[in-house]
MARRO-339572 format. One record per residue (C-alpha): y, x, z; residue number from 1; residue in one letter. Coordinates in pm, whole numbers, plus 50000, padded with zeros to 5 digits. Layout:
> Y,X,Z,NUM,a
...
! end
This chain:
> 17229,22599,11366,1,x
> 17100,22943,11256,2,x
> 16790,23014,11472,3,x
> 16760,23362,11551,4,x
> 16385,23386,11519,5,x
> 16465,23283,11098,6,x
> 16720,23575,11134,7,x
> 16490,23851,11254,8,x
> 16232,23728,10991,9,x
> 16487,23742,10733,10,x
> 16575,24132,10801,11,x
> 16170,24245,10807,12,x
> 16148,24091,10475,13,x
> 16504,24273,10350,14,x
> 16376,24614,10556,15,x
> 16066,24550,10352,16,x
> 16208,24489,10027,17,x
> 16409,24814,10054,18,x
> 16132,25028,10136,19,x
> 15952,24890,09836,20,x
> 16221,24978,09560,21,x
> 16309,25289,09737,22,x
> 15942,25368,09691,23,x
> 15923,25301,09381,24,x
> 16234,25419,09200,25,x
> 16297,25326,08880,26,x
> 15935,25339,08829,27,x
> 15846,25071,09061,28,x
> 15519,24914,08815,29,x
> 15369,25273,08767,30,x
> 15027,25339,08899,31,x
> 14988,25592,09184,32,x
> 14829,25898,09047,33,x
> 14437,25956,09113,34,x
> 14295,26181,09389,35,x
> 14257,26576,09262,36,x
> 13885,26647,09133,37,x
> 13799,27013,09067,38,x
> 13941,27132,08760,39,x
> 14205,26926,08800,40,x
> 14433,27222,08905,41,x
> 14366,27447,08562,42,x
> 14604,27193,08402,43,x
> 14888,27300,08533,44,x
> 14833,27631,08388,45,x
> 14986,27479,08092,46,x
> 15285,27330,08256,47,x
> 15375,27637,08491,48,x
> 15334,27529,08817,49,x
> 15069,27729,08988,50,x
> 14878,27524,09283,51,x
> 14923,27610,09633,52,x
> 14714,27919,09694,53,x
> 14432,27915,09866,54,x
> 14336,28121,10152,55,x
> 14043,28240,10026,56,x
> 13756,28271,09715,57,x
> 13416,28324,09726,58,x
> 13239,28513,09431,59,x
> 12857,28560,09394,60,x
> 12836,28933,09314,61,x
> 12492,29090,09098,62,x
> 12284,29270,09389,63,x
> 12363,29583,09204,64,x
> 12451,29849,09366,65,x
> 12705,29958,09153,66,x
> 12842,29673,09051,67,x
> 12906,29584,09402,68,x
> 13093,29877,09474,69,x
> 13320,29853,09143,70,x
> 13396,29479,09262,71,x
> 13478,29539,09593,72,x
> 13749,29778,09522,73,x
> 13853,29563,09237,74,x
> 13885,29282,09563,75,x
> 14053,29543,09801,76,x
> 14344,29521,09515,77,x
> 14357,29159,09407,78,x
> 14394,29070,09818,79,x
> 14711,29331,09835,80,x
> 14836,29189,09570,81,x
> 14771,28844,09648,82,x
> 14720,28774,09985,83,x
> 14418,28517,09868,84,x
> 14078,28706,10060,85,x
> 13781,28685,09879,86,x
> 13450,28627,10009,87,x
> 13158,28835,09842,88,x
> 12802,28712,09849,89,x
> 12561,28937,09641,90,x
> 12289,28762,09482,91,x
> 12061,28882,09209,92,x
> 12211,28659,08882,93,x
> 11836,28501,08835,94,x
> 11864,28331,09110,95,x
> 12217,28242,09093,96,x
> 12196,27920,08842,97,x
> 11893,27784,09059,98,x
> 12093,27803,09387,99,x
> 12410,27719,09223,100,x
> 12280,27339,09087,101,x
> 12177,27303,09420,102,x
> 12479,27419,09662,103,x
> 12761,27339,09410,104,x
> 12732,26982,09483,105,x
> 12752,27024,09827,106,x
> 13027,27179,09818,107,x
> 12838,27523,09940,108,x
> 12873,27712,09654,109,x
> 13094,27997,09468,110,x
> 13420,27947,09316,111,x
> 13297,28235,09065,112,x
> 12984,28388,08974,113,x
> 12844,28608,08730,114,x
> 12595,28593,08474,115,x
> 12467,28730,08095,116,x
> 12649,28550,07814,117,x
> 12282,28408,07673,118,x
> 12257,28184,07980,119,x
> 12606,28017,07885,120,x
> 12432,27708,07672,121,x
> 12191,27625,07950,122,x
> 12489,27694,08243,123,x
> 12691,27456,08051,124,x
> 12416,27210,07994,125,x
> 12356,27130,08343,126,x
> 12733,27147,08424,127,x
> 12771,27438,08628,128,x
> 13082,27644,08442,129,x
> 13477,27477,08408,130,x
> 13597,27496,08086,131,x
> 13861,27766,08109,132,x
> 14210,27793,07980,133,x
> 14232,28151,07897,134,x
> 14614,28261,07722,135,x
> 14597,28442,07394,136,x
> 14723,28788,07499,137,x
> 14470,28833,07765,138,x
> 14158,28714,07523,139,x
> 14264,28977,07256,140,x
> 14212,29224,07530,141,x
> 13829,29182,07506,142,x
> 13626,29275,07267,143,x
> 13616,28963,07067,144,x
> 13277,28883,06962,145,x
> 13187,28963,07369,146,x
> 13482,28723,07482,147,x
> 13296,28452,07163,148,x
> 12967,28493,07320,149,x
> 13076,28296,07645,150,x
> 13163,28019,07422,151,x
> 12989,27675,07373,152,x
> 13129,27458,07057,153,x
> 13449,27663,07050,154,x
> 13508,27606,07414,155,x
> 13564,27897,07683,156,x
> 13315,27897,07960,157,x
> 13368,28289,08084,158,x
> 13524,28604,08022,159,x
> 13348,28969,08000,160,x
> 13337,29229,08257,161,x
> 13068,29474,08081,162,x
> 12882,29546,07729,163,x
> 12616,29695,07654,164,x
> 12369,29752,07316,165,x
> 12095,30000,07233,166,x
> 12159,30294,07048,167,x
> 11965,30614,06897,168,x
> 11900,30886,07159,169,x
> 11797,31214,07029,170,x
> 11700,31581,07156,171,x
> 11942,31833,06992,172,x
> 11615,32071,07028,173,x
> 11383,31857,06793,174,x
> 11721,31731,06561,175,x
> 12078,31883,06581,176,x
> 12189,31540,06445,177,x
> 12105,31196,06345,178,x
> 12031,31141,05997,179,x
> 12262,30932,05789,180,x
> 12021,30696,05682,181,x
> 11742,30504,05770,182,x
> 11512,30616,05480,183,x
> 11633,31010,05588,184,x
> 11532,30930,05938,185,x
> 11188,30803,05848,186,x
> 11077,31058,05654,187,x
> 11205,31315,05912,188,x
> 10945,31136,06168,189,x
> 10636,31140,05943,190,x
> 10760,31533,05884,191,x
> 10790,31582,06240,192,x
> 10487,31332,06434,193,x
> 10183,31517,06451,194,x
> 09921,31557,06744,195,x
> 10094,31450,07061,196,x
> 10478,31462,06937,197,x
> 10663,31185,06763,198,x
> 10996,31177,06575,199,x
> 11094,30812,06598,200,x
> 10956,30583,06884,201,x
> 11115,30222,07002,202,x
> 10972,29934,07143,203,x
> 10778,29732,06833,204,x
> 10671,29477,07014,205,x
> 11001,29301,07128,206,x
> 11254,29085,06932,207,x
> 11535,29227,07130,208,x
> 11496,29606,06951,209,x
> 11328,29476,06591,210,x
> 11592,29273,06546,211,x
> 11821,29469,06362,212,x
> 11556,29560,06100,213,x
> 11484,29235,06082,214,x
> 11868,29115,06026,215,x
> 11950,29449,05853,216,x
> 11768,29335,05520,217,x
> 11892,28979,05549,218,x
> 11677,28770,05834,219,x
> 11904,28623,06095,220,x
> 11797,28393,06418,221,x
> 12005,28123,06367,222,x
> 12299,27963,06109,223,x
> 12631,27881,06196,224,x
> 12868,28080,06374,225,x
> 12916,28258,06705,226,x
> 13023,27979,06944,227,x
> 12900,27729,06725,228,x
> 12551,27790,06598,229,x
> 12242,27564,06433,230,x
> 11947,27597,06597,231,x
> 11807,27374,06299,232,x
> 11846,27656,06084,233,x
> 11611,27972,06118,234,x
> 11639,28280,05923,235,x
> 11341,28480,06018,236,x
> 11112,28420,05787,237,x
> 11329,28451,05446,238,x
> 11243,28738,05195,239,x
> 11493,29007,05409,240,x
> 11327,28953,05704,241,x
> 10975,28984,05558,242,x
> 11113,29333,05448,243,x
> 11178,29428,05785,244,x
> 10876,29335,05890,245,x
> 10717,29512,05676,246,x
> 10915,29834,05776,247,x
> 10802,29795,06122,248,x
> 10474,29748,06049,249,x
> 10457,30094,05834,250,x
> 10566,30293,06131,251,x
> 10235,30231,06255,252,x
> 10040,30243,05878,253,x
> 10229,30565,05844,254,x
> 10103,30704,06162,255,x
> 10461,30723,06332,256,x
> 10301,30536,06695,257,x
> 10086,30366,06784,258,x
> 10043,29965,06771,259,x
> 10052,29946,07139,260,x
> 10334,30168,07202,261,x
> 10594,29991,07440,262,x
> 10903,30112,07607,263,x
> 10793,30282,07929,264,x
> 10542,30486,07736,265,x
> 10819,30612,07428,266,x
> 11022,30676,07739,267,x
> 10817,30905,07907,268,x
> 10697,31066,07578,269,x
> 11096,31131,07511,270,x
> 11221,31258,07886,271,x
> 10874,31510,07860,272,x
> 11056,31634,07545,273,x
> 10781,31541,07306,274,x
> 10993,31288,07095,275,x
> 11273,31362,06868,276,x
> 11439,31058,06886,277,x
> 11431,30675,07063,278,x
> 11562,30373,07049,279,x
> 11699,30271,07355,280,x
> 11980,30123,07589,281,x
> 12214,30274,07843,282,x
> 12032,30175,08117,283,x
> 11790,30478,08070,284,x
> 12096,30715,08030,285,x
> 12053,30894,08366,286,x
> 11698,30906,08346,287,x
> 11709,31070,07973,288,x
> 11990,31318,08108,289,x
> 11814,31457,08430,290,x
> 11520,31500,08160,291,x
> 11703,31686,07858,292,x
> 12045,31778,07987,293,x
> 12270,31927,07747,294,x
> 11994,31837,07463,295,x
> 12064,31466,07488,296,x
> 12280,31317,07256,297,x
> 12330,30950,07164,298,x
> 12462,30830,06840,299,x
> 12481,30453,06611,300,x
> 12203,30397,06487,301,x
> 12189,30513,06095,302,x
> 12281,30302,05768,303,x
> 12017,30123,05563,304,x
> 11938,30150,05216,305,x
> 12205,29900,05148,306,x
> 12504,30091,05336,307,x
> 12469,29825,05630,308,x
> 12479,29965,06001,309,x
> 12197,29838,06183,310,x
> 12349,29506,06389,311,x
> 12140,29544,06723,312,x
> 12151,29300,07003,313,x
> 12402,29349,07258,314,x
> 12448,29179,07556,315,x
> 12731,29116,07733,316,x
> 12745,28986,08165,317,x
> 13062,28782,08282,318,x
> 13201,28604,08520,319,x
> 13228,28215,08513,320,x
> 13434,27968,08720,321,x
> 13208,27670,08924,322,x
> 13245,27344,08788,323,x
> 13238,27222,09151,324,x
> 13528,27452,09246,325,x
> 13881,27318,09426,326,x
> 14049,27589,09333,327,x
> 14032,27659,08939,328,x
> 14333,27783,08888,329,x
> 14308,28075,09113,330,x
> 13957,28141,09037,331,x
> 14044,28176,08686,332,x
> 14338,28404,08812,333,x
> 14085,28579,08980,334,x
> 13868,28671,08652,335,x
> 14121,28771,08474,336,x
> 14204,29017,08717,337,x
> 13889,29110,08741,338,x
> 13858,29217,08359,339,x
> 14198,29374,08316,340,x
> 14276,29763,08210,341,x
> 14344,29879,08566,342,x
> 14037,29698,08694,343,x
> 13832,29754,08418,344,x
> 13861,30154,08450,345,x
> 13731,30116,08803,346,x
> 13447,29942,08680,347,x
> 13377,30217,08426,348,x
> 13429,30500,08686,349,x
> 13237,30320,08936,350,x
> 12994,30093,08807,351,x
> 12925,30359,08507,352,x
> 12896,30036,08256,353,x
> 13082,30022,07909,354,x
> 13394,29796,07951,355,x
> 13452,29459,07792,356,x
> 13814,29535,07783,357,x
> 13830,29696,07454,358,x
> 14173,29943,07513,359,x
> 13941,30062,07794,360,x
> 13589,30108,07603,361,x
> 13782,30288,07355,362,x
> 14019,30474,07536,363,x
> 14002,30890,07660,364,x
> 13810,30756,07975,365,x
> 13527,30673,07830,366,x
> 13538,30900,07514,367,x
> 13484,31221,07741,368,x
> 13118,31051,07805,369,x
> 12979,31199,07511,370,x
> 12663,30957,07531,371,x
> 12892,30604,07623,372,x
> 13102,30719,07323,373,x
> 12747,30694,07105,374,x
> 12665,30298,07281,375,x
> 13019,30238,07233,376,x
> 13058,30339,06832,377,x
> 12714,30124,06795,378,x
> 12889,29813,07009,379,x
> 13091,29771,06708,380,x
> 12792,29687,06495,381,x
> 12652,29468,06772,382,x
> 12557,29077,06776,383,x
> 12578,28928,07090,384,x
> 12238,28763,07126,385,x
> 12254,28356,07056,386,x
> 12364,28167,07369,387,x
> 12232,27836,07301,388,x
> 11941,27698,07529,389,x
> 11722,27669,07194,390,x
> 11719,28075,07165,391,x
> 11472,28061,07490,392,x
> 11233,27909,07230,393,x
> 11254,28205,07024,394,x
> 11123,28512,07194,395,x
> 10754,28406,07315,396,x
> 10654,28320,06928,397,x
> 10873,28610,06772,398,x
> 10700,28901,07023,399,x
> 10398,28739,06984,400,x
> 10444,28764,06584,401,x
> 10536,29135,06618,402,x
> 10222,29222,06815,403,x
> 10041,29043,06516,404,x
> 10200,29252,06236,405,x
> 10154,29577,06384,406,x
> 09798,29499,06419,407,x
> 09789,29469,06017,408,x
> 09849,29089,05978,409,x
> 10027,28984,05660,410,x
> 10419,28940,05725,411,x
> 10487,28631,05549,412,x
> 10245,28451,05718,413,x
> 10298,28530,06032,414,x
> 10625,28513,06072,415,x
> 10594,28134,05890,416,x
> 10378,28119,06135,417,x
> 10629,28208,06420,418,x
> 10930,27975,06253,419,x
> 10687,27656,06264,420,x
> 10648,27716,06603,421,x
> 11002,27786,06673,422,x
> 11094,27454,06523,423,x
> 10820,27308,06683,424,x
> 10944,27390,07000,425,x
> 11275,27334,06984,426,x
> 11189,26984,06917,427,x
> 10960,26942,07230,428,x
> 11313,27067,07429,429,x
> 11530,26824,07250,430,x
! end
């Protein structure tokens, strides 16, 4: 006789079996997929389906006033748009890495932040960016070797929101305008510098402003190529950059300024209206214009000898996505908003800084700005400066090497001198 308890325990196990292959479909041996990590969400970039949105972002802004201001409207528009809120937290960008390794992993910090392209190798060291999956037709918008310098071994860690580079200011009262070479604008200053006027002043003493006459004549920093350079390989010592050396040293043999002349002094020599020309970057624009109003101008710096446009630093500030962030996809979303035409005029009208989208540097906007127009034509002659960690080992012995040749030292040897150490300390960091 058929007990009933054997029939009941015959129907769990059939209920049971049905559940399983219903479960499982046709796929009943395949694994059940991992648990989401951050990041994880960028992927389906690729395949089309955007994530759920989230409700909100939060961005660590530069305590700038300006910046602040161009971002916030910029936010005001990607929420309409959207409906995702964004949550602004201003924070000077020096401090931003620090705090970042420390509230990323616990879950308290951004899901974007900003920061200056040459901090990319050691924000990617420690793990703090996402690799990003940026399309084609929005990376052409940028100007390209700005968009490069956020990369690390050809991979995207960032995307521009501003560039900027040092140009030649002059006063249309001293020098209606700028010599076409470098050789023409020399002798002009040793025509023009007597008693307490100068024609040519810059900052000798730093890296970051000798290094186009340094690179002009053949020197470079590192090998390689932008997103993928050699650190092993060091340039500044070969026979073009012993050249410029030597030209820098001759503005003070020549009597053009003094050996101790830095960039706060040429400044004020220049807004008292005592210097024809100076080498310097926007950020001194307003300063330069309250001084000399209609007598400003600002124009590329002129050719060398050997036709080549002076390559000056520039240096470019972005905005990254957190490694530790749950919501990639929209934070990369975000950026790109962020750095578009529409958003990138604000930031220009706003913010008053040169656009990394390129339609936007170049466009009528910012050509009515007589003096941006100058930065901008110079941009295009611009190296970003090296991103890698190793370029932190670069500056201390470089300035230092500087200070030494405009006291007289011989060139060669001290900038041998300088590369030794370079290499030297490069291998302690390794």
């Amino acid at each position: 006789m058929f007990k009933k308890s054997s029939f009941l325990t015959l129907l769990v196990m059939l209920l049971i079996s049905m559940v399983l292959v219903a479960c499982g479909g046709d796929d009943a041996g395949e694994e059940t997929p991992a648990p989401t990590e951050p990041g994880d969400d960028q992927e389906q970039v690729a395949e089309g389906d955007a994530p759920e949105k989230p409700e909100s972002l939060t961005i660590w802004v530069n305590d700038n006033e300006g910046q602040l201001a161009a971002t916030n409207q910029i936010i005001e528009n990607y929420t309409e748009e959207t409906g995702i809120n964004i949550e602004v937290v201003p924070m000077n960008f020096d401090d931003q890495v620090d705090n970042l390794s420390l509230d990323g992993p616990a879950g308290q910090g951004p899901d974007v932040f900003m920061n200056p392209h040459d901090r990319t190798g050691g924000i990617t060291l420690q793990g703090l960016a996402a690799e990003l999956n940026i399309p084609e037709e929005v990376a052409n918008t940028y100007f390209q070797n700005a968009y490069e310098s956020f990369q690390i071994d050809g991979e995207q860690y960032g995307v521009p929101i501003k560039v900027e580079t040092y140009a030649l200011y002059y006063n249309k009262e001293h020098l209606e305008e700028v010599p076409e070479t470098m050789t023409e604008l020399m002798e002009f200053a040793k025509d023009f510098t007597q008693g307490d006027q100068y024609g040519f002043l810059a900052n000798p003493g730093d890296l970051y402003f000798m290094k186009p006459f340094l690179t002009g004549p053949g020197g470079y920093i590192f090998g390689g190529e932008a997103g993928a350079l050699d650190a092993s390989d060091i340039g500044l010592n070969n026979a073009g950059a012993v050249e410029g050396g030597q030209l820098i040293q001759s503005w003070v043999t020549d009597g053009l300024m003094p050996a101790d002349m830095n960039l706060d002094n040429a400044a004020a020599i220049f807004e008292d209206g005592r210097a024809a020309t100076i080498l310097n970057g926007p950020w001194a624009l307003n300063g330069f214009r309250d001084a000399l109003g209609e007598n400003l101008g600002v124009a590329p710096l002129p050719k060398f000898d050997n036709g080549e446009v002076p390559d000056t630093f520039s240096g470019n500030h972005g905005w990254f996505v957190s490694s530790f962030s749950d919501n990639t996809y929209w934070a990369t979303d975000f950026i790109i908003y962020l750095t578009n035409e529409a958003s990138q005029q604000i930031w220009f009208e706003v913010a008053g800084e040169i656009p990394a989208n390129q339609s936007v540097a170049e466009s009528d906007l910012v050509a009515n700005d007589e003096h941006i127009a100058g930065f901008v034509e110079q941009l295009a002659f611009a190296e970003p400066m090296p991103n890698i960690p190793e370029m932190s080992q670069v500056w201390g012995p470089m300035n230092d090497s500087l200070q030494l040749i405009l006291q007289g030292e011989d060139v060669q040897e001290i900038l041998d001198e300088a590369v030794d150490q370079i290499h030297e300390e490069i291998a302690l960091q390794q």
